[in-house]
C-alpha positions as CSV (number, residue, x, y, z in Angstrom):
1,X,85.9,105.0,83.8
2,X,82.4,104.3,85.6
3,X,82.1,105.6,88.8
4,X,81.2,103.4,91.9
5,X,77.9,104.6,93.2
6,X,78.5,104.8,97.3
7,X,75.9,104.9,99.9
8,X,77.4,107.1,102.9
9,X,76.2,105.5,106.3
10,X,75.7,107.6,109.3
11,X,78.5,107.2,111.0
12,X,80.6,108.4,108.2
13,X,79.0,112.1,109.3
14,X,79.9,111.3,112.9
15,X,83.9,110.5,111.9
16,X,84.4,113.1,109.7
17,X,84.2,115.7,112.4
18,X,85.8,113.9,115.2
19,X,89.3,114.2,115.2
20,X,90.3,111.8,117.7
21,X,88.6,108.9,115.9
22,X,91.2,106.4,114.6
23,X,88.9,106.4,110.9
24,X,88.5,110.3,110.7
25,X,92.1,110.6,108.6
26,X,89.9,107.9,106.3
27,X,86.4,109.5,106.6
28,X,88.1,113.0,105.3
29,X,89.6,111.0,102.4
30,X,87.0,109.4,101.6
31,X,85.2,112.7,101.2
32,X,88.0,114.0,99.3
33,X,87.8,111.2,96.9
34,X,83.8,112.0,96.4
35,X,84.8,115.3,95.6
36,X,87.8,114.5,93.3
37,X,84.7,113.0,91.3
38,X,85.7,108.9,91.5
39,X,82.6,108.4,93.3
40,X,78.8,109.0,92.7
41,X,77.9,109.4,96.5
42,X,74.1,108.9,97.7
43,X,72.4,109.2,101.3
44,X,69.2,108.7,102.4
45,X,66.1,110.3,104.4
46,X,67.1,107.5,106.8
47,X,70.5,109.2,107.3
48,X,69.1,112.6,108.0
49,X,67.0,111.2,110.5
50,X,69.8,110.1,112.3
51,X,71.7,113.3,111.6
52,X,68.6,115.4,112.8
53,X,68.8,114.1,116.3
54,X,72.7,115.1,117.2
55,X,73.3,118.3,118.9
56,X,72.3,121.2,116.8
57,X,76.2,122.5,116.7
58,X,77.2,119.2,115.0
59,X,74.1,118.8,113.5
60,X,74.1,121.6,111.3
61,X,77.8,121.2,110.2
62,X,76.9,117.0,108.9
63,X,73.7,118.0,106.9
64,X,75.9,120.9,105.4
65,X,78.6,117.5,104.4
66,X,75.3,116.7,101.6
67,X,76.0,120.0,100.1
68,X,79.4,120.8,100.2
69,X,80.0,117.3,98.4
70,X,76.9,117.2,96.3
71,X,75.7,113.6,97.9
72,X,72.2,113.1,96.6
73,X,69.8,111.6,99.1
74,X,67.8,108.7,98.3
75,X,63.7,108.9,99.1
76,X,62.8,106.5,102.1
77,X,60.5,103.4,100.7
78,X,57.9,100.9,101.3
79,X,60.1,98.6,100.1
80,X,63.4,99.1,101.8
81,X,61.3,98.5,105.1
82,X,59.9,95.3,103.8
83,X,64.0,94.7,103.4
84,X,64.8,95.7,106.8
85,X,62.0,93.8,108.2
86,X,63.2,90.7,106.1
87,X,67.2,91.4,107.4
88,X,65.4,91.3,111.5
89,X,63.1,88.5,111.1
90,X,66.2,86.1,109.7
91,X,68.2,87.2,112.6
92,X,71.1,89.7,110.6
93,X,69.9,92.8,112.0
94,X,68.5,93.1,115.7
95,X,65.3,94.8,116.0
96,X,66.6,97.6,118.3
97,X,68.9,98.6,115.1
98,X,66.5,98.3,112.5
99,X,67.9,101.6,110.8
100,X,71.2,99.7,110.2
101,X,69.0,97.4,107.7
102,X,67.4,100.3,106.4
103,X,70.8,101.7,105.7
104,X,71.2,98.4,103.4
105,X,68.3,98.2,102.1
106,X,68.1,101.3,100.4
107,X,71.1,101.2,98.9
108,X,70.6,97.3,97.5
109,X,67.1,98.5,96.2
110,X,68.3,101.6,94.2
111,X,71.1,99.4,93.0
112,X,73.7,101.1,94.7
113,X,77.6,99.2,94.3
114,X,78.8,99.9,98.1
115,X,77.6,101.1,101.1
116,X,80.3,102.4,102.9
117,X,79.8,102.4,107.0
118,X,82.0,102.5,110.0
119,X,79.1,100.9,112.2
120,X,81.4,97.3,112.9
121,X,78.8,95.9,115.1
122,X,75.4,95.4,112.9
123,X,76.6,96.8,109.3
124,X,80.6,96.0,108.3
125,X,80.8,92.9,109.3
126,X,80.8,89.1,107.6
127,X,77.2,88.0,109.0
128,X,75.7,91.3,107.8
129,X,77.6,90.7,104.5
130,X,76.2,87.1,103.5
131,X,72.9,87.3,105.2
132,X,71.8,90.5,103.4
133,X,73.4,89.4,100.4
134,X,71.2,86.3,100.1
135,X,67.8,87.7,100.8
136,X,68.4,90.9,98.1
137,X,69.2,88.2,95.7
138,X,65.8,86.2,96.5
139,X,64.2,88.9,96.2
140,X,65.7,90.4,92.9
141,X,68.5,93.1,93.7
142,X,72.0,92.6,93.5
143,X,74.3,92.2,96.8
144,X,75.7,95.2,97.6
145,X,79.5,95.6,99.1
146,X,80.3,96.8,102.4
147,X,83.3,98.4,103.5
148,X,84.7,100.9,105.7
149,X,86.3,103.6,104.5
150,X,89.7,102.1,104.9
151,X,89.4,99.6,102.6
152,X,88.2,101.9,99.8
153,X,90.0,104.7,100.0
154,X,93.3,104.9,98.2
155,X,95.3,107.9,100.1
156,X,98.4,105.3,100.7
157,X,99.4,107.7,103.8
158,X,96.6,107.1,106.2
């Protein structure tokens, strides 16, 4: 069976250590299932910027997440800011959350199959979905899914 390769969004980090989250029950499965090997998980440079400016408690426990389930991290590029930049200027991304197209772009550029987020206001959701999906085809890259954990994850009890 081929694995799925996964891109692991920020906020998957953030869920995975806050219990009170409704998604956390998910986020830890979803873990789980990286570790039980049916995904090849991937993060990026752009994550661990994000992850670099939390408190250092909480901070220190995410970037050790990489590690403990042996998510490789994807180099920041040239081109995945040309992406990003594309996603803004046709109005999918705002500016002010540039690093959400980041987060896509990357992933669509490496050929990635999913990028997995939490983030339902500028990443999982249907205008994100078709808009990025049409300019990585125009410009030679696959459309990449997104999902939250929820709907990839197959833990039946959460």
């Amino acid at each position: 069976m081929i694995k799925q390769r996964i891109y692991i969004e920020t906020t998957l980090f953030n869920f995975y250590f806050d219990t009170e989250r409704d998604a956390h029950a998910a986020t830890v499965t979803l873990f789980k299932e990286v570790a039980a090997g049916k995904y090849e998980a991937y993060t990026s440079g752009y994550v661990i910027d994000e992850l670099e400016r939390a408190p250092e408690e909480k901070r220190v426990k995410m970037l050790a997440l990489i590690q403990e389930y042996d998510i490789f991290i994807l180099e920041k590029s040239d081109e995945a800011e040309r992406f990003a930049s594309m996603y803004v200027s046709e109005g999918i991304i705002p500016a002010k959350y540039r690093t959400d197209g980041l987060h896509i772009a990357v992933a669509a550029i490496m050929g990635l199959d999913m990028i997995i987020s939490l983030n339902f206001n500028h990443i999982v959701k249907t205008k994100t979905k078709t808009g990025t999906a049409v300019i990585n085809i125009r410009y030679g890259c696959k459309p990449i899914q997104i999902n939250s954990p929820m709907e990839v994850i197959e833990d039946e009890d959460i």
